[in-house]
DOVEX-283942 format. One record per residue (C-alpha): residue in three letters; x, y, z negated. Coordinates in Angstrom, 3 decimals, decimal comma. Each point is the difference from the previous one (the first is absolute). Example, Ala and Ser with C-alpha at 12.3 -4.5 7.8 and 13.67 -1.06 7.14 Angstrom:
2
@res:Ala&u:12,300&v:-4,500&w:-7,800
@res:Ser&u:1,370&v:3,440&w:0,660
***
This chain:
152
@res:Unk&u:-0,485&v:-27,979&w:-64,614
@res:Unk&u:-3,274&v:0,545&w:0,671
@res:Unk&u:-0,796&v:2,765&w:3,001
@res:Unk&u:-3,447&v:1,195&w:0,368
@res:Unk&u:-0,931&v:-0,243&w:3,694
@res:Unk&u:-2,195&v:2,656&w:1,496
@res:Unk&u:-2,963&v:-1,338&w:1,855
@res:Unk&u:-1,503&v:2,138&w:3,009
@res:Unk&u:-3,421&v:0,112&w:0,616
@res:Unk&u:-1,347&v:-0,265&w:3,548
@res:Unk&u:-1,104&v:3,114&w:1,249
@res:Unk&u:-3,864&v:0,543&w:-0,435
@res:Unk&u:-1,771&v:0,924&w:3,212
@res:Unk&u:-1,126&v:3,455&w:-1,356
@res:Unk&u:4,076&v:0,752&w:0,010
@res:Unk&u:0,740&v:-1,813&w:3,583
@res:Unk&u:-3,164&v:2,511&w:1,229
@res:Unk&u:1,797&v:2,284&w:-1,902
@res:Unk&u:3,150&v:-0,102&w:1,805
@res:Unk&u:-1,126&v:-0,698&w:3,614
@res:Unk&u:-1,959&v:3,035&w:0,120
@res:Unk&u:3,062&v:2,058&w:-1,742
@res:Unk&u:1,709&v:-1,426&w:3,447
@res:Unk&u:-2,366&v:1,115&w:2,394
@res:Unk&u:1,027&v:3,919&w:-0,168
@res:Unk&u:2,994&v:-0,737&w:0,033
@res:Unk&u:-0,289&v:-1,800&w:3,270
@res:Unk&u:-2,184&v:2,824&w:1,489
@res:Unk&u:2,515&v:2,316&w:-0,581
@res:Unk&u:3,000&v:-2,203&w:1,631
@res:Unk&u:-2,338&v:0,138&w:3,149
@res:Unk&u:-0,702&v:3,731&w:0,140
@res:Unk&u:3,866&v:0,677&w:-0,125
@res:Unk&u:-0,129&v:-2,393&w:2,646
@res:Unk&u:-2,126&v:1,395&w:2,169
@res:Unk&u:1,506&v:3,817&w:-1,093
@res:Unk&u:3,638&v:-0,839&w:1,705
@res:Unk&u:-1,904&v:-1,065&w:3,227
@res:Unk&u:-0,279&v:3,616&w:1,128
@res:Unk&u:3,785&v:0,528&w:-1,080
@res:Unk&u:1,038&v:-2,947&w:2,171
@res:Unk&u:-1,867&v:1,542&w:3,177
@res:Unk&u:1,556&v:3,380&w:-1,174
@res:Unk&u:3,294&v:-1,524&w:0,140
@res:Unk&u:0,018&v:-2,304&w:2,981
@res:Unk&u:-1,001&v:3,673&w:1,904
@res:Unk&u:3,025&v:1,629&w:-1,233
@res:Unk&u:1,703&v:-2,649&w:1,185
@res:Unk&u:-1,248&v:0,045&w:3,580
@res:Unk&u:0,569&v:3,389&w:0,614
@res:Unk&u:2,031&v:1,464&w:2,452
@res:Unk&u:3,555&v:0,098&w:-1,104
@res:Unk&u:1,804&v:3,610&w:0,199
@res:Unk&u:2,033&v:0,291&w:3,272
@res:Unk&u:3,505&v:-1,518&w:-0,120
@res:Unk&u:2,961&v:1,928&w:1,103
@res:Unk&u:0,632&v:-0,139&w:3,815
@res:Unk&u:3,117&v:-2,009&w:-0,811
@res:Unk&u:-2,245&v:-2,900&w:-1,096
@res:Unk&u:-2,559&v:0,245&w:2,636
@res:Unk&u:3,245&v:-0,486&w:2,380
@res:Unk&u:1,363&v:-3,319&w:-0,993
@res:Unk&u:-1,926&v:-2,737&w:1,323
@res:Unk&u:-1,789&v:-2,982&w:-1,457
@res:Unk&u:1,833&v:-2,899&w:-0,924
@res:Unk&u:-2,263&v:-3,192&w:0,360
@res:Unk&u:0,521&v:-2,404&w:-2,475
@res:Unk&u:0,742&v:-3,552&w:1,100
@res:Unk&u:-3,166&v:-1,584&w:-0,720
@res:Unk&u:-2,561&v:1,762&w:0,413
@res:Unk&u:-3,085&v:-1,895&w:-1,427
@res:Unk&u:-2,980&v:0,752&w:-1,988
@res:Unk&u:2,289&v:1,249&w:-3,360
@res:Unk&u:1,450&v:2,305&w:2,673
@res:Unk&u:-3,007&v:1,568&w:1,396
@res:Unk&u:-0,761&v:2,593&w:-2,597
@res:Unk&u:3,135&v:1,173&w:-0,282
@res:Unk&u:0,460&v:1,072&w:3,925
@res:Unk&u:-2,974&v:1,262&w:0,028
@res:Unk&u:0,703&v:2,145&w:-3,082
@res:Unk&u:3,548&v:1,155&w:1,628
@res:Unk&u:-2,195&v:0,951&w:3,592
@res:Unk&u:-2,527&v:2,126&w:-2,234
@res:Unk&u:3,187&v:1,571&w:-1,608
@res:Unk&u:1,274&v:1,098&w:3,824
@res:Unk&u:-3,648&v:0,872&w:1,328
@res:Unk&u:0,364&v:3,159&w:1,841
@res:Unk&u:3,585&v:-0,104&w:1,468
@res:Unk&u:1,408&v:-2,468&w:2,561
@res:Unk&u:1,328&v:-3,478&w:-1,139
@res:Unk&u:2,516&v:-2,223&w:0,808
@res:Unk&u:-0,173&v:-3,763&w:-1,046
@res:Unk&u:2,770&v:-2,396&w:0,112
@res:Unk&u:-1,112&v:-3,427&w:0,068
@res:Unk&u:3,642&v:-1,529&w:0,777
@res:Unk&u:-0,171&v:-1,788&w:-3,395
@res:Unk&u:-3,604&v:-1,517&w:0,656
@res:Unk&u:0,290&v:-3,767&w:-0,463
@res:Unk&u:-3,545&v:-1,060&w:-0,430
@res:Unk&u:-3,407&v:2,088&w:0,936
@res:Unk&u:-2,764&v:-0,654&w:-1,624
@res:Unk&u:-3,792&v:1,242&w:1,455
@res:Unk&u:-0,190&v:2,214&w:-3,450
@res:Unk&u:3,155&v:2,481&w:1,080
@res:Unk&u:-1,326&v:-0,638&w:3,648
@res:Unk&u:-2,872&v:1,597&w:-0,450
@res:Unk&u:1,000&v:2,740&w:-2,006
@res:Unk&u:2,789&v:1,214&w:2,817
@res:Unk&u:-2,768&v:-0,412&w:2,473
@res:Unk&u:-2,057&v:2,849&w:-1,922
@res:Unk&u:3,117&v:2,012&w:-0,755
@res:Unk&u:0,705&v:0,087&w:4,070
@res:Unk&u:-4,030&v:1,014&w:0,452
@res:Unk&u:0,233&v:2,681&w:-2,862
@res:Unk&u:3,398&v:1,457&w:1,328
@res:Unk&u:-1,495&v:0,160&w:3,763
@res:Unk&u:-3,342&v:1,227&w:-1,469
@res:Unk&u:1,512&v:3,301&w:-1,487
@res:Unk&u:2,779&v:-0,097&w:2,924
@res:Unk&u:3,402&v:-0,996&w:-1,751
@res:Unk&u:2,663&v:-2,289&w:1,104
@res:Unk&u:0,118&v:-3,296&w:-1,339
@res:Unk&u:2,745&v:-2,415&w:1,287
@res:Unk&u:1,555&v:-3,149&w:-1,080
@res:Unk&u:3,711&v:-0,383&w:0,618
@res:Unk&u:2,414&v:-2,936&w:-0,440
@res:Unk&u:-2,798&v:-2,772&w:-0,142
@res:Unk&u:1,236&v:-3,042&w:-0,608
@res:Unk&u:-1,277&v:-3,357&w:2,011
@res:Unk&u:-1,414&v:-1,290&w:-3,156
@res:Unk&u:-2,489&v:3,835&w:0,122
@res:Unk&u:-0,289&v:-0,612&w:3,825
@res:Unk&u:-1,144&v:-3,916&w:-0,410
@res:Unk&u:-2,214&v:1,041&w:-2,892
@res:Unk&u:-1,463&v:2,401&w:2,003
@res:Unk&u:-0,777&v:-2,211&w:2,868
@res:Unk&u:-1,658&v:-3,083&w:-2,195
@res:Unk&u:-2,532&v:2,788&w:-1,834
@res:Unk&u:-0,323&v:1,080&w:4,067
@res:Unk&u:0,607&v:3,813&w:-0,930
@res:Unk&u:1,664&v:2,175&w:1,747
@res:Unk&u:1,406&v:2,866&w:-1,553
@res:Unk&u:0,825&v:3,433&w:2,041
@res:Unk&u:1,865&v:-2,405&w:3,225
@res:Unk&u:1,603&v:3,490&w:0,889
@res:Unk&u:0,825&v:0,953&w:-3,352
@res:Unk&u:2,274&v:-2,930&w:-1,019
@res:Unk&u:3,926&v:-0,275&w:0,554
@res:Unk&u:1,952&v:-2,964&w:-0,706
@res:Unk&u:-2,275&v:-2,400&w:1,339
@res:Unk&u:1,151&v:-2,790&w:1,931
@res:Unk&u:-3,462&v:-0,366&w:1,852
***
């Protein structure tokens, strides 16, 4: 049984030329759709960011609900639910708070400035000592006549 066996020839360098430069568009193009979704992104991220229709006063009512940790993973979200609530007064209960972090810290310390700034009420209720000792080892101090349930 004889087969024939088919032998390949190694490419010439007129062909490899050939094909690196057939490549080359091809890449160009992949970077100008790159660079074409950039504005898109920014166009998106802004639709994002802006301000959220106004909730039904039933919503504004209830308070917030602190998670119990509230670390860096926690951070964007509060400060997403205080941009939600911007313009009304706001409750926060922090009796479920077992760990503070400086993240969630600081972003309660500028919802208390931005609430007193445009004149709302901002109070935490039901702190928990875990909020109250988390509090005291970043050394802030939140609105001392605004909280309830404090042992201090």
């Amino acid at each position: 049984m004889g087969t024939k066996r088919k032998t390949v020839k190694a490419p010439t360098k007129k062909a490899a030329a050939k094909r690196k430069t057939a490549k080359a568009p091809a890449k160009k193009a992949a970077a100008k759709r790159k660079t074409a979704k950039a504005p898109a992104k920014k166009a998106a991220a802004k639709r994002k960011t802006a301000k959220a229709p106004a909730k039904s006063e039933a919503a504004e009512a209830q308070p917030i609900v602190l998670d119990s940790v509230l670390d860096l993973r926690a951070a964007t979200p509060l400060a997403g639910e205080f941009r939600e609530r911007r313009g009304a007064d706001v409750e926060i209960d922090a009796s479920n708070v077992e760990r503070l972090g400086a993240q969630c810290a600081q972003v309660l310390l500028s919802a208390e400035k931005t609430w007193a700034a445009e004149g709302l009420k901002l109070s935490i209720t039901d702190s928990s000592p875990e909020f109250q000792e988390g509090l005291g080892v970043l050394a802030v101090q939140l609105g001392e006549n605004q909280m309830n349930g404090a042992d201090a």
